[in-house]
N, C-alpha and C positions, 0 to 999 in steps of 0.2 A: 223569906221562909228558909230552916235553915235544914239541909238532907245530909242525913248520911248515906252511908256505901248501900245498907239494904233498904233504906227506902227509893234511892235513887234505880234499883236494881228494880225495885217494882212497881215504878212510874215508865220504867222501857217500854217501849214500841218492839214491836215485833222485830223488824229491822236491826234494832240496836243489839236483842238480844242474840242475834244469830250473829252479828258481829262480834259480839262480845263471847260467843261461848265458841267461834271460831279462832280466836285470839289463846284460848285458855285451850283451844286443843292443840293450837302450834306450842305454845309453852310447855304441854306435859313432853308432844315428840320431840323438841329440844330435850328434855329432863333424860330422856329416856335415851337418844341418840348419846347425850353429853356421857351416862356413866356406865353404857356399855361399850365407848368407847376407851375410857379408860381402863374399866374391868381387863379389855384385851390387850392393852399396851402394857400394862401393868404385870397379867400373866405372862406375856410375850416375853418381856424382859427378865422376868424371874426364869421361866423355861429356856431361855438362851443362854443366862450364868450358866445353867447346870450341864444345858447341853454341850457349853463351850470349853468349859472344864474333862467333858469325858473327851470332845473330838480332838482336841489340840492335840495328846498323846498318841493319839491314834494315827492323829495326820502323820506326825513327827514317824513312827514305824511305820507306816505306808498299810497300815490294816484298814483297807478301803471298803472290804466289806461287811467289817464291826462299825465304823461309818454310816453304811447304811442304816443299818440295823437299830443304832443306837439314835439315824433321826427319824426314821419310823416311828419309831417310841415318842419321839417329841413331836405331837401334833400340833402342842397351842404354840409353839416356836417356829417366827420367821426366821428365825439363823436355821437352825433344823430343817426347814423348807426349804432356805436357798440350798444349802451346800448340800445336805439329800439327794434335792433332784438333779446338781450339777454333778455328784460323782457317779448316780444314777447313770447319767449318760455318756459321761467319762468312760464306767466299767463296760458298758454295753458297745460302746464303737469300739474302744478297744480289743474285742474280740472278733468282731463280725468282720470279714473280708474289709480289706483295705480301699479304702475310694480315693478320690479327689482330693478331699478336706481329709484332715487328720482330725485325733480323737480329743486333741486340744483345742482345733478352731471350732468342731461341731461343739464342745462343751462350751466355749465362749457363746456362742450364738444362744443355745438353750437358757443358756442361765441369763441373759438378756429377758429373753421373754419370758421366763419364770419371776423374773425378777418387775418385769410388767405386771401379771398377778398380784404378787405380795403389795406392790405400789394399791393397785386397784382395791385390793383387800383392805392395807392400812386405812386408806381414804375413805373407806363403806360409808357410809349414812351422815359426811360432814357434810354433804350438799345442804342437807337438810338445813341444817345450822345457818348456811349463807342464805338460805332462801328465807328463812323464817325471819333473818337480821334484818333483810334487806325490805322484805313485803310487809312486815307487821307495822309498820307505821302506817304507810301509806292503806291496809286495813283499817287501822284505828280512824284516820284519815275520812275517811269513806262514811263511818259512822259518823262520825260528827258531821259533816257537811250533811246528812242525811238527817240527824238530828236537828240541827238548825232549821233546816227547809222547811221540817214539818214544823218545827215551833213559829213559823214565821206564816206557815198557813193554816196554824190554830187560831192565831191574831185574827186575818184575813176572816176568819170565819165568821169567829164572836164581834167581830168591828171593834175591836178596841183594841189599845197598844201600851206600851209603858213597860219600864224595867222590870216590873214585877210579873206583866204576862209572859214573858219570854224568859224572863230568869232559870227557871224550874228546869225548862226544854233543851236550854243551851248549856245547863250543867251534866244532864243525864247525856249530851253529846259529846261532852267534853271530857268524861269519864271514861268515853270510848277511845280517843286518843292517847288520854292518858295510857289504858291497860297496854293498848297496843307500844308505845314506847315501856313498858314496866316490860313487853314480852321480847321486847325488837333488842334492847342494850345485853340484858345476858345471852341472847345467843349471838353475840357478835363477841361478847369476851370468851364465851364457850370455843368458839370457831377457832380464833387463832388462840388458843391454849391450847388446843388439838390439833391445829395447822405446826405450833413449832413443837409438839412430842412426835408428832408424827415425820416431819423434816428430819428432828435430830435422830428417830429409831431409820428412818430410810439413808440416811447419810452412814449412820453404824454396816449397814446389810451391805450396801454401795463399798466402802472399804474391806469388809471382809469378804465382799466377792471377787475384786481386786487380788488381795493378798491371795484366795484359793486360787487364784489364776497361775498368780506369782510361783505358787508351792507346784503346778500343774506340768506347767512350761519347764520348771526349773528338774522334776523328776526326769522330765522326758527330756530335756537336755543329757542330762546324765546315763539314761541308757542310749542313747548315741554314743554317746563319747566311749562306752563300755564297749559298745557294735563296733566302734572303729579302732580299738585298741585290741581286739581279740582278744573281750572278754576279759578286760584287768577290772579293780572295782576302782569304788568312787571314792575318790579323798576322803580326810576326815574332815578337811574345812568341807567339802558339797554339804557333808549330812549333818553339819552343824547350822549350815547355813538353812538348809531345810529344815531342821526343826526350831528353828529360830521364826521363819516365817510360819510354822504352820501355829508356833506361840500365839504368834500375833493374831492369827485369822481367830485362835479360841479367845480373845480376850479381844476383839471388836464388838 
């Protein structure tokens, strides 16, 4: 006898169907994980051209609190994020009585763990993705063996056997394995498609917090050298060299 998809659908066992309609709810949270993560890699990246294009200049004149300012304004931007709340804390030790740490080792540390967030943030809802790749089989799995068992003690019932008893029972189980791999392969290609846009926007954030470091250290070199010179200024190579690196930090 030969079945298609909706007869087969409605010769299910109860069993089968909550397997089956568990399988199509992991595929929609995949669906839904997969394009709201791009949505915000997508924005993120578009919001960081723009923001990186206004900071760069900014860095370069050392106008740290049009800086802030201007990543306040960029909330869907992890670049706007990192360096925000790294000159955030920059400007802030930098005025409050002097400690132990200076205002470049505390901004090193902060932008670490800011830099933890955005990590956690990029990565939101790919768990998902690994679990549905990895469990949806071994779901489908479940049904069919559960489908089998019961066609094998409808046999048992009626006392009679043959290809044709069993036939019916072990397709509608086997249609549950099947969904379950139809559900299990796109979110494993899902996963690491978003595992390496995510890699490569966390690698970008990684070098230009670097390079904001670079530009941090290298100011504050510079007013030493001014302290210890009684007040001369800075080369014209220093402020070429800084605004050279603070280029870079807007075009990471």
């Amino acid at each position: 006898m030969n079945f298609n998809l909706k007869e087969i659908y409605a010769h299910m066992g109860v069993f089968a169907l909550g397997i089956a309609w568990t399988l199509i709810a992991f595929a929609v949270a995949s669906l839904a994980v997969f394009f709201e993560r791009l949505f915000v890699f997508f924005r993120s990246r578009a919001a960081s051209r723009q923001f990186a294009g206004r900071a760069g200049p900014l860095l370069a004149q050392q106008q740290h609190d049009a800086l802030v300012k201007e990543a306040d304004g960029s909330k869907s931007s992890h670049l706007a994020m990192l360096l925000g709340g790294g000159m955030k804390t920059f400007l802030a030790r930098s005025r409050a009585p002097a400690g132990k740490l200076g205002p470049v080792e505390l901004t090193r540390r902060d932008l670490v763990r800011i830099n933890e967030r955005i990590t956690a943030d990029v990565r939101r809802g790919m768990s998902v993705l690994a679990t549905v790749g990895s469990v949806a089989p071994f779901v489908g799995l479940l049904g069919t063996v559960v489908g089998i068992i019961e066609a094998f003690a409808g046999i048992a019932k009626e006392g009679s056997g043959g290809l044709g008893a069993v036939s019916a029972g072990i397709a509608e189980a086997l249609v549950v394995t099947a969904l379950g791999l139809l559900v299990a392969i796109p979110a494993v290609l899902m996963f690491n498609f978003l595992s390496t846009r995510a890699d490569a926007l966390l690698l970008s954030l990684e070098q230009a917090r670097s390079e904001f470091m670079d530009h941090l250290e290298d100011m504050s070199g510079d007013k030493r050298a001014v302290a210890a010179h009684g007040g001369a200024h800075a080369t014209g190579s220093d402020v070429v060299s800084t605004r050279t690196e603070a280029g870079d930090v807007g075009h990471a």
